[in-house]
Every structure is written in structure tokens, then in C-alpha cells.
N, CA, C and O of each residue as an XYZ file, in Angstrom:
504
protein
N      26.219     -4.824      4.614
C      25.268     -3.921      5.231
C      24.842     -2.859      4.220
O      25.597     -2.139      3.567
N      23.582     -2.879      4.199
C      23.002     -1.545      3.351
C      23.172     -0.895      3.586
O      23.460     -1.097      4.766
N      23.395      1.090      3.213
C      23.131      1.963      3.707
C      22.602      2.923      2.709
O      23.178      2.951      1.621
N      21.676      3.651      2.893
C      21.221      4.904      1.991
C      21.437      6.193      2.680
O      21.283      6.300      3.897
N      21.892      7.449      1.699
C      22.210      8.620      2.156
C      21.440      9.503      1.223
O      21.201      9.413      0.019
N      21.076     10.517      2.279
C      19.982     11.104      0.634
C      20.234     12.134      1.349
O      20.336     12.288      2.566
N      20.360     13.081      0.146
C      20.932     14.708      0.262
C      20.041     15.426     -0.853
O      19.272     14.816     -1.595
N      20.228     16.658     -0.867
C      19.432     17.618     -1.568
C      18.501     18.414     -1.526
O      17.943     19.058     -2.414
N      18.234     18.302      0.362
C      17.248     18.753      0.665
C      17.581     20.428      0.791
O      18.774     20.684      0.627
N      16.976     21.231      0.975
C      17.088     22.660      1.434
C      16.145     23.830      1.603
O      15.125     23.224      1.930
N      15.892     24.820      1.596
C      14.960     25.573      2.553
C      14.925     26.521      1.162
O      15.960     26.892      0.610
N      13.164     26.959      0.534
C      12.849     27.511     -0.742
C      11.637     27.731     -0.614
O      10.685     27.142     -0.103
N      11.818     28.746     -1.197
C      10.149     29.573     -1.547
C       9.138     28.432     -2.736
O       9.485     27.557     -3.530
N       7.828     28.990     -2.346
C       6.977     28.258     -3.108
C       6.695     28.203     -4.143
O       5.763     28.900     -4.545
N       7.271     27.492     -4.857
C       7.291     27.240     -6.837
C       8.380     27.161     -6.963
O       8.624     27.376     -8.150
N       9.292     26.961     -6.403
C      10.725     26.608     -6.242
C      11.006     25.239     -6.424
O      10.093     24.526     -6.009
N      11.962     24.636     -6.904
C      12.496     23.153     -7.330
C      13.534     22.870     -6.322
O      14.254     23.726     -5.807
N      13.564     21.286     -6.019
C      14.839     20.780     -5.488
C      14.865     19.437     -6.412
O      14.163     19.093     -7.364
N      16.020     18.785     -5.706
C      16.458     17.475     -6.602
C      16.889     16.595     -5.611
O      18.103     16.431     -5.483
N      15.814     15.776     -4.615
C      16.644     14.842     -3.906
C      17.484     13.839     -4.252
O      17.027     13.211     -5.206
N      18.768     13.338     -3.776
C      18.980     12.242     -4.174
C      19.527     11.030     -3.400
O      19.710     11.190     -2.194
N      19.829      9.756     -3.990
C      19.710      9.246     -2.505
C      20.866      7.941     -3.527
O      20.712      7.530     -4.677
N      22.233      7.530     -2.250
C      23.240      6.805     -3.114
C      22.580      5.660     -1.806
O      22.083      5.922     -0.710
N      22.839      4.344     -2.493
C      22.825      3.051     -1.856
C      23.911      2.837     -2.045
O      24.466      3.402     -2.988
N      24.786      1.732     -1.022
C      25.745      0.843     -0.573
C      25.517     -0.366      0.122
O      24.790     -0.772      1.029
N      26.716     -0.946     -0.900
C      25.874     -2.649      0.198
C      24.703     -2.819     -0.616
O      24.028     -2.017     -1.262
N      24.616     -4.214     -0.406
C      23.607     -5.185     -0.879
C      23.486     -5.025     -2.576
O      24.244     -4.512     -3.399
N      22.522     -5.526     -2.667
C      22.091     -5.621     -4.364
C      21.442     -4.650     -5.279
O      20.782     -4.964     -6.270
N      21.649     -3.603     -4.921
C      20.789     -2.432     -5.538
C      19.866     -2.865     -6.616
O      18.658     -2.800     -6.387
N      20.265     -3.275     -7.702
C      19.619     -3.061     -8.930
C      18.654     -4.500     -8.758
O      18.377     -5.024     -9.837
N      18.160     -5.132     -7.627
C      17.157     -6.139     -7.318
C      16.069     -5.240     -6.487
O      14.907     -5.544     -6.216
N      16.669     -4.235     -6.213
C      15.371     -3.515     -5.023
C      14.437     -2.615     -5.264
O      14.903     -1.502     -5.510
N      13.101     -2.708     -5.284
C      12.460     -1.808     -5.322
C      13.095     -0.390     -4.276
O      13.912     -0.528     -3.365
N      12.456      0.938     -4.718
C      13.288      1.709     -3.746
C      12.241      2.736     -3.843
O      11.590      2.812     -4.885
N      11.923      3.838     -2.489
C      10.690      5.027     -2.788
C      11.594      5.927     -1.618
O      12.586      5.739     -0.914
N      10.390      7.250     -1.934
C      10.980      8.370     -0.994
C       9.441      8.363      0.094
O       8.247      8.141     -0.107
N       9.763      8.507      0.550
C       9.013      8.864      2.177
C       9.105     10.338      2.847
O      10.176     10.807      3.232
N       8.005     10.941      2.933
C       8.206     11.968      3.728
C       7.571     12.050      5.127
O       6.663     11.250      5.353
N       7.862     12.750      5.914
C       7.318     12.783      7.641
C       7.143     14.204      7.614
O       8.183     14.860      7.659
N       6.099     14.802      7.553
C       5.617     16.247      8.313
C       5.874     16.731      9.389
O       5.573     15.803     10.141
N       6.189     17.460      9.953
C       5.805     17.852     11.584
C       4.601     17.297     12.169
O       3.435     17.513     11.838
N       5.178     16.338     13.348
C       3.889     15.952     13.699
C       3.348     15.101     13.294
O       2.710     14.478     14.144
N       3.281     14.684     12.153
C       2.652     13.739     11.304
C       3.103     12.158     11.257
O       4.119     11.691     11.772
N       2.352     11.628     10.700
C       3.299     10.089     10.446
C       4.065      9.817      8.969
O       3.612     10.389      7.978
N       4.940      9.154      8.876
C       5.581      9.012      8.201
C       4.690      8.431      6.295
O       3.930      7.463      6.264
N       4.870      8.868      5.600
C       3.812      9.109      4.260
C       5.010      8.283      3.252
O       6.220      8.459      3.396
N       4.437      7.417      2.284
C       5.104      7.806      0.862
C       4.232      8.620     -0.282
O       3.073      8.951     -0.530
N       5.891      8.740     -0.938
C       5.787     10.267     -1.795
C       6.058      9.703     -3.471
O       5.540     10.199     -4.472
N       6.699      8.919     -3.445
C       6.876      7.809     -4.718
C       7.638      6.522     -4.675
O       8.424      6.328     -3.747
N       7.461      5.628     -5.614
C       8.132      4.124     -5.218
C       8.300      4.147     -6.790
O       7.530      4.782     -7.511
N       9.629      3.221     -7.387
C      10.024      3.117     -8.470
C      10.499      1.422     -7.990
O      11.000      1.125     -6.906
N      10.135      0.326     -9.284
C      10.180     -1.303     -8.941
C      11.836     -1.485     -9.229
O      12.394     -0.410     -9.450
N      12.640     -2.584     -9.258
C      13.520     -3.066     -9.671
C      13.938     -2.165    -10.946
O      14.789     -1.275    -10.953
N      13.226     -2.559    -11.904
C      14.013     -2.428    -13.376
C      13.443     -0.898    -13.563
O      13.992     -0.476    -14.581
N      12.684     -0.005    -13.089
C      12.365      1.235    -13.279
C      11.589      1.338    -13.924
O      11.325      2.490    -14.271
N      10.605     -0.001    -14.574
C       9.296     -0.007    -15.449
C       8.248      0.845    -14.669
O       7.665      1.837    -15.108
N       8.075      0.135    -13.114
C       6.890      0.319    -12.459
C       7.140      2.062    -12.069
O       8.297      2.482    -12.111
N       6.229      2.826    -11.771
C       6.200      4.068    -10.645
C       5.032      4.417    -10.014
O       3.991      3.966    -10.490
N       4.988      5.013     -9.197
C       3.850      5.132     -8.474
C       4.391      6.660     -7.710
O       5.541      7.042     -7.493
N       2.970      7.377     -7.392
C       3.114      8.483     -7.018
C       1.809      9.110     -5.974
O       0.667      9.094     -6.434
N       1.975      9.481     -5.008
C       0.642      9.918     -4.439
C       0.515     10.806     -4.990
O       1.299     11.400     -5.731
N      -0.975     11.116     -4.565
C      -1.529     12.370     -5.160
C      -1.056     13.187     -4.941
O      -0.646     13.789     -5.933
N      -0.793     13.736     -3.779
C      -0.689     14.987     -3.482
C       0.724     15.402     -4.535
O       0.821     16.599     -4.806
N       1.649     14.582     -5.038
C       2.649     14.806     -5.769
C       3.009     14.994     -7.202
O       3.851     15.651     -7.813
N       1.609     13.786     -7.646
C       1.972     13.804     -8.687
C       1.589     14.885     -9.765
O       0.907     15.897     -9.604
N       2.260     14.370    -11.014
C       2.672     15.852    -12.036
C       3.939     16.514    -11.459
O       4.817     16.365    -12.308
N       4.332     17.053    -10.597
C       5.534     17.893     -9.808
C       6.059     16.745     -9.404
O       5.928     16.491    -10.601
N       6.513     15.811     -8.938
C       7.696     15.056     -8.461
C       7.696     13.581     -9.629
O       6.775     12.948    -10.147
N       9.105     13.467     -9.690
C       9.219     12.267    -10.887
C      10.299     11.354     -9.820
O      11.088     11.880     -9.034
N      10.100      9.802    -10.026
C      11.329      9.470     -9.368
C      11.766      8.395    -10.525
O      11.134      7.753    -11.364
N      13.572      8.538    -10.060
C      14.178      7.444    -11.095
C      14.704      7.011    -10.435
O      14.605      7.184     -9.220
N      15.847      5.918    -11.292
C      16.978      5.302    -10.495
C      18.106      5.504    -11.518
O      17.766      6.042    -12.572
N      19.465      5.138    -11.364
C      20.150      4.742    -11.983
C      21.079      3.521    -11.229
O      21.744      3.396    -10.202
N      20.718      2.774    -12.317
C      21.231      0.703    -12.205
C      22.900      1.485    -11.728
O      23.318      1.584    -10.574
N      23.368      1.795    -12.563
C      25.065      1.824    -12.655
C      25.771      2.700    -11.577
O      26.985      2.712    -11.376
N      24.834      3.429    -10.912
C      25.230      4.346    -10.243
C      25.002      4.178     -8.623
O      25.493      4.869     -7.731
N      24.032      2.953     -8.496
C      23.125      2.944     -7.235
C      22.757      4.212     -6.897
O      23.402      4.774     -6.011
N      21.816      4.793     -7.445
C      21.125      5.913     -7.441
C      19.915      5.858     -7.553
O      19.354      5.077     -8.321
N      19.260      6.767     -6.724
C      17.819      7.437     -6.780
C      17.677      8.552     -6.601
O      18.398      9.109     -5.773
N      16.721      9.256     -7.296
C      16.395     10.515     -7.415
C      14.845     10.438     -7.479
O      14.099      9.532     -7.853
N      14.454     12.453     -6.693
C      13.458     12.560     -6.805
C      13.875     14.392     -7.179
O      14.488     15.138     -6.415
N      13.400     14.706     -8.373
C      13.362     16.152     -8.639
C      11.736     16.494     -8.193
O      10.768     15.740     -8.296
N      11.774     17.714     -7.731
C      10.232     18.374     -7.439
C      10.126     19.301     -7.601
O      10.659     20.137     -6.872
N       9.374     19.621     -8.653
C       8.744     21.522     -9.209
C       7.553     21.598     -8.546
O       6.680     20.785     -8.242
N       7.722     22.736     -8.399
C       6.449     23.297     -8.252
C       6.083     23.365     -6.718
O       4.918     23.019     -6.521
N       6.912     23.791     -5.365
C       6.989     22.762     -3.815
C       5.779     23.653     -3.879
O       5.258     24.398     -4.709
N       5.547     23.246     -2.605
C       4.428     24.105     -1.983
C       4.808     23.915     -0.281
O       5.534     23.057      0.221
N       4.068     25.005      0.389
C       4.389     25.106      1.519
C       4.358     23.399      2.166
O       5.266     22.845      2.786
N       2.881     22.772      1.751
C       2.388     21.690      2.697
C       3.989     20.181      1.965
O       4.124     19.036      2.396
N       4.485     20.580      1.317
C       5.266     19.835      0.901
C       7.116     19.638      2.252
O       8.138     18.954      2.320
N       6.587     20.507      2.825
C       7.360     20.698      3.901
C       7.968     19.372      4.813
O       7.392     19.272      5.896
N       9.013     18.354      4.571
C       8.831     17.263      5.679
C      10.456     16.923      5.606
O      11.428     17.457      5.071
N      10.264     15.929      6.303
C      12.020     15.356      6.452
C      12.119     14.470      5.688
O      11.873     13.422      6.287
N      12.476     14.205      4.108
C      12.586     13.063      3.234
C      13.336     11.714      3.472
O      14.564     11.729      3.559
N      12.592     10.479      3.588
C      13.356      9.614      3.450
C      13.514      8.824      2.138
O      12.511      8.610      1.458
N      14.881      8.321      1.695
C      14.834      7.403      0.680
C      14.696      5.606      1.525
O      15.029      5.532      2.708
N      14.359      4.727      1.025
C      14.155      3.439      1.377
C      13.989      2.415      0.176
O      13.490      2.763     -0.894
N      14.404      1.233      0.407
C      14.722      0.388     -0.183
C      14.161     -1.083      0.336
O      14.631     -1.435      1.418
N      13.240     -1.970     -0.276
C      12.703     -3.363     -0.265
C      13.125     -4.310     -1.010
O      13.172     -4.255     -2.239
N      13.482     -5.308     -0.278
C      14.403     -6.760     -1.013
C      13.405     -7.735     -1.504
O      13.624     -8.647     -2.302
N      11.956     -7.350     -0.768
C      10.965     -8.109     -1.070
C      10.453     -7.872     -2.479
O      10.704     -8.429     -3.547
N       9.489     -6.660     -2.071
C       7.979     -6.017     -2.395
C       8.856     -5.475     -4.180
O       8.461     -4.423     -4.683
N       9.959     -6.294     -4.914
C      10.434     -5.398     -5.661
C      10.060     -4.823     -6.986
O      10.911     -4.454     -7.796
N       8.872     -4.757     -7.181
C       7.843     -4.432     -8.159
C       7.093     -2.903     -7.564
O       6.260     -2.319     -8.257
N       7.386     -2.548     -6.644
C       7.544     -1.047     -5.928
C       6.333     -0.667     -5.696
O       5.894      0.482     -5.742
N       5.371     -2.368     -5.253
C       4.277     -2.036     -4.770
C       3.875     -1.507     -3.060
O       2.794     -1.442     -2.473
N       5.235     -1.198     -2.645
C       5.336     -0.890     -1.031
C       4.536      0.191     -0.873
O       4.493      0.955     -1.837
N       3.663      0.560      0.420
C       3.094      1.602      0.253
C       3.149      2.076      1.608
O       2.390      3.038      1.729
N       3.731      1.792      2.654
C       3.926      1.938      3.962
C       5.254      1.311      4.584
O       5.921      0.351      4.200
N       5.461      2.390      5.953
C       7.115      2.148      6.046
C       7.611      0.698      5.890
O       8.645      0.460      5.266
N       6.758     -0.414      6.545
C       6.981     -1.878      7.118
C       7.344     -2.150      5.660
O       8.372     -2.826      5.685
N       6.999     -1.949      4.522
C       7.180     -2.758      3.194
C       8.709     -2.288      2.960
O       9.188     -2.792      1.944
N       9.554     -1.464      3.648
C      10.676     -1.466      3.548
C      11.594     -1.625      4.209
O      11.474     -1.413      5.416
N      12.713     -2.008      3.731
C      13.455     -3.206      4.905
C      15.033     -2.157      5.381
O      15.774     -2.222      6.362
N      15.031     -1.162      4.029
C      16.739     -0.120      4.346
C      15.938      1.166      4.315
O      15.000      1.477      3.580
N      16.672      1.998      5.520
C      16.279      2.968      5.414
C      17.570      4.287      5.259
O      18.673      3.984      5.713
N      17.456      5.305      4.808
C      18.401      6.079      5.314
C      18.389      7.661      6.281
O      17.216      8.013      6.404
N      19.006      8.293      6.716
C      18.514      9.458      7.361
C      17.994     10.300      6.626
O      18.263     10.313      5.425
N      17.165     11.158      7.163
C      16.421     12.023      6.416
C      17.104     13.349      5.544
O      18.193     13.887      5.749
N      16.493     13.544      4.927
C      17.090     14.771      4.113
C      15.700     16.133      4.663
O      14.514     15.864      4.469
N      16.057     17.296      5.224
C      14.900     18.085      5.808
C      14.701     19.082      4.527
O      15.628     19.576      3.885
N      13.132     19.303      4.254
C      12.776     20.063      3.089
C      11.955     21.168      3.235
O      10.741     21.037      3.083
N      12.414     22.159      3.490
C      11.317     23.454      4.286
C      10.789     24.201      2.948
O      11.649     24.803      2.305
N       9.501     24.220      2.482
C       9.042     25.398      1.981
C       8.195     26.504      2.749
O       7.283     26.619      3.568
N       8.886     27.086      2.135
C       8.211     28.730      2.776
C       7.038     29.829      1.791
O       7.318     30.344      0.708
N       6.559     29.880      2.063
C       4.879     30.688      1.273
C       5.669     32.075      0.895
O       5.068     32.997      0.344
């Protein structure tokens, strides 16, 4: 059984940094594409970046990129997302997720991912 846990979230003024991170268990890590997901208040559930198998590929929405980088580490079953620069609208409940398929980290919506883990909550404040 898979599971992802992603921690690092916490409550910061605007231009302030965090460092999500997110450990996998179970299954094959270093075959899976893997991204972070965020959910707004209210909102529907968004991705925020996707990194492929081997960590060649990345991808980043706009609204993120430049300020959020994501990696992995093979040896560690690890993912990370550091973010400078938050801003208020950056405000959501982070998810990390993981695809056995799509593993070239072309997922771009929740369905393209198959593990999910609980959210990590990320409040910026103005």
C-alpha cells in the first residue's frame, strides 16, 4: 500500500518561505511521476508542480513559477517543494500525489493521479 505524508506547511507573512515536503511508502517510488496540488478555500483542487520519474521533466503553473521549485530524492522517497516569495493568494491545503502511469509528470489534474496523501494547510497572511 502506498502512502504519502507531506508536512511543512505553516502560517507566514507575505514574502515569507516554506519548504513542503512529502515522504512516500510502499510501492515503487523511484518509477512514479509525483506533483503538489493545492485546494483554495472554496475552490477546486489545482496543480502547483509535477516532477517525471527520473527528475529530468518539471512543470510548473504559472501562477508559481520562478518562486516554487520541486524535486525528488530517488534514495530517500522524497519530494519537496520550497516556495519564496508566498503571497496571500498562495493560501491552500497542499497536496503531494503520485502516478504509476502518466510517469513523465505529464499529469495535470487530480484523476492523472492514482496516491494521494493528506493535506499539508498553508496560510499566508498580507
Amino acid at each position: 500500500q502506498v502512502q504519502l505524508v507531506a508536512s511543512g506547511g505553516g502560517w507566514v507573512q507575505a514574502g515569507d518561505s516554506l519548504r513542503l515536503s512529502c515522504e512516500v511508502s510502499g510501492g515503487h517510488f523511484s518509477t512514479y511521476a509525483l506533483a503538489w496540488f493545492r485546494q483554495p478555500p472554496g475552490k477546486e483542487r489545482e496543480i502547483v508542480a509535477a516532477i517525471s520519474w527520473s527528475g529530468e521533466k518539471r512543470y510548473y503553473a504559472d501562477s508559481v513559477k520562478g518562486r516554487f521549485t520541486i524535486s525528488r530524492d530517488n534514495a530517500k522517497n522524497m519530494v519537496y517543494l520550497p516556495m519564496n516569495s508566498l503571497k496571500p493568494e498562495d493560501t491552500a491545503l497542499y497536496y503531494c500525489a503520485a502516478s504509476q502511469y502518466l510517469v513523465e509528470g505529464s499529469g495535470r489534474v487530480p484523476v492523472d493521479y492514482d496516491f494521494w496523501g493528506h493535506g499539508t494547510q498553508v496560510t499566508v497572511s498580507s
